[in-house]
N, C-alpha and C positions, 0 to 999 in steps of 0.2 A: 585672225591673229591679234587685230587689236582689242577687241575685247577681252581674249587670256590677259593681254599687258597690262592691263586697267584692274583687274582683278588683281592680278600676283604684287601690282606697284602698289594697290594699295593696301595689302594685305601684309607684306613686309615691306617698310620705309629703308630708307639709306640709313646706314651707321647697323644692322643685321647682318650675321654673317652670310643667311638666306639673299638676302637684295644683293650683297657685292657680288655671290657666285652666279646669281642671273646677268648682273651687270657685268661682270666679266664673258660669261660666254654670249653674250646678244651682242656686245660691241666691241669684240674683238675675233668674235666666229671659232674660234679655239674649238679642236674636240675635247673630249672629258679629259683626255692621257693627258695631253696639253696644258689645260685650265690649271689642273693640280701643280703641275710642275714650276708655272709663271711666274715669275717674283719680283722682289726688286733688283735682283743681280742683272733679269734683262731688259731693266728697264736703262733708256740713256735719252736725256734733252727730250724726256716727254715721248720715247717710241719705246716701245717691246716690241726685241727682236729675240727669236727662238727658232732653232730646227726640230719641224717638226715629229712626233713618235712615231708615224704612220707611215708618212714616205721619207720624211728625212729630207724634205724641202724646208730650207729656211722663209720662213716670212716674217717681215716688220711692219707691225702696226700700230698707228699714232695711239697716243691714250684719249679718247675723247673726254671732251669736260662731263659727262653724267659719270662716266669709269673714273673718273679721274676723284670728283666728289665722293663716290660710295670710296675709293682705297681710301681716301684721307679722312674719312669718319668713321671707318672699321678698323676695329682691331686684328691685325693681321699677324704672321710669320713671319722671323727671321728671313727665312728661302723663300717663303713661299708666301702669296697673297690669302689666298684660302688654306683655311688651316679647320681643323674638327674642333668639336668645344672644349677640348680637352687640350689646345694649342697645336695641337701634330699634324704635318702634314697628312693628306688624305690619301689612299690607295684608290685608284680610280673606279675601281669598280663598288666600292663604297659606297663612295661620292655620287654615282649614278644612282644606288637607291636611295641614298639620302634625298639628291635632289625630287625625285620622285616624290616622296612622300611629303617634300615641304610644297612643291605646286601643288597633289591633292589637297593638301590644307588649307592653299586659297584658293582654291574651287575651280581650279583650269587645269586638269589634267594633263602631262607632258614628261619631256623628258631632256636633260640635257642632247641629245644629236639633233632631238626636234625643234629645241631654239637654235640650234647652229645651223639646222633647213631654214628655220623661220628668218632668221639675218640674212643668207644668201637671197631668198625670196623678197625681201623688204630691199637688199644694196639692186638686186634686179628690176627689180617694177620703177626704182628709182634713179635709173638709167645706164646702172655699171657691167660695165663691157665682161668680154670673156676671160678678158688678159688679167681686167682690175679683180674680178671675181678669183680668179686662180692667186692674184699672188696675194689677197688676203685670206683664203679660205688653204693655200698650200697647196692646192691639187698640183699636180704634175703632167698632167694633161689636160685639153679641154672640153672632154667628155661630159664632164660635171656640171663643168661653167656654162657648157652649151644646154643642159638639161635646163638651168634654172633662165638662161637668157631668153630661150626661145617659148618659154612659159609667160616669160612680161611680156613677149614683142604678140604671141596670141590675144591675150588681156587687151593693149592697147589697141591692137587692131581691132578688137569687136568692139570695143567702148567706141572706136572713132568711126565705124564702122555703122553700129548702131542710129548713129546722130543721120545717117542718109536717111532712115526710116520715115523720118520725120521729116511734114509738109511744111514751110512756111507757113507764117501766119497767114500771110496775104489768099494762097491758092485756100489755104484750110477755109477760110470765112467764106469763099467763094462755091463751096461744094454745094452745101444745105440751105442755101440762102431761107430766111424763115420771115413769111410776109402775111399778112391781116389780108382776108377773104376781101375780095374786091365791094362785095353787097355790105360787108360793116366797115368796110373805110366809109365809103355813100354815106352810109346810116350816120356814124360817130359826125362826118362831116355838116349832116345837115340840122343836128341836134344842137351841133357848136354854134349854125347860124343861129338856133331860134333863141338859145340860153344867152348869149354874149353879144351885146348890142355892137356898133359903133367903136364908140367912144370906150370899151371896156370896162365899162364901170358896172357893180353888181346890176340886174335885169331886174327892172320894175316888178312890183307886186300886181299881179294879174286884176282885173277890176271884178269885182261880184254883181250881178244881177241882181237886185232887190225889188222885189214885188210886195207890192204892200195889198191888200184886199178890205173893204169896208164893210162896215155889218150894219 
């Protein structure tokens, strides 16, 4: 996931109508029906609250400061936050290929339901219960919420799980111990006596035999 985010964020900046409609449905979880409809009517003290198209569960959800910057550098709607470039609100199912073709266009393939997957999967791995998942995402059950909870609590378990695999340093060093043949310690040993005097100071220059002969 985070590499599509890296790609899409930097391929459309804040103040695009592209960036607000990503930043609205990744941080507010909204489906497509939803997204279109959002505006400032529901907005009040920094929350969007709306009942939802699908089930007709209301949920309210803060505006975070990244939503919050992409609305106030976009050009937006009368009613609505996203709007088509032609100022009109969008028909949802529009909307959906449009957003399609603007992710292929920064090279991360996707879809509007699939960042509304990708937010439940990113509030999940990041600790949010069944209850917090339901009443930002709308579900009315917790069918859902348990799909995407019990997918982080897997993850964590094998990442925490995995760490047993792993020896201490202390036993690790202790497995392969790796030691000099006992006849080249000797050797290296008795080479150190003849090279390195005493006193350690460099070892005299050996003396030459000179033999002289007369003719």
């Amino acid at each position: 996931m985070d590499a599509g985010v890296d790609r899409f964020e930097a391929h459309w900046p804040v103040g695009t109508r592209e960036r607000l409609s990503y930043d609205l449905l990744l941080y507010t979880g909204l489906r497509r029906g939803d997204a279109v409809r959002v505006g400032g009517l529901h907005e009040r003290e920094g929350v969007i609250t709306i009942r939802t198209e699908k089930t007709g569960e209301p949920v309210s959800i803060p505006i975070l400061p990244p939503l919050a910057a992409s609305i106030a550098a976009t050009r937006t709607g009368d009613l609505t936050y996203l709007v088509t470039e032609a100022g009109q609100p969008w028909v949802k199912e529009s909307f959906g290929n449009w957003f399609r073709k603007i992710c292929r266009k920064a090279g991360c393939p996707g879809s509007a339901h699939g960042l509304r997957k990708a937010g439940a999967t990113r509030a999940a791995e990041r600790g949010a219960t069944e209850r917090q998942l339901m009443a930002i995402f709308g579900w009315s059950t917790g069918k859902m919420a348990q799909h995407y909870t019990r997918a982080a609590d897997r993850t964590r378990l094998a990442r925490d799980a995995a760490q047993l695999l792993l020896l201490p340093d202390s036993n690790a060093l202790t497995l392969n111990p790796v030691r000099a043949p006992t006849k080249k310690v000797a050797k290296n040993q008795r080479r150190t006596k003849q090279m390195v005097p005493r006193g350690g100071i460099e070892p005299p220059t050996p003396a030459f035999s000179v033999q002289c002969s007369t003719n």
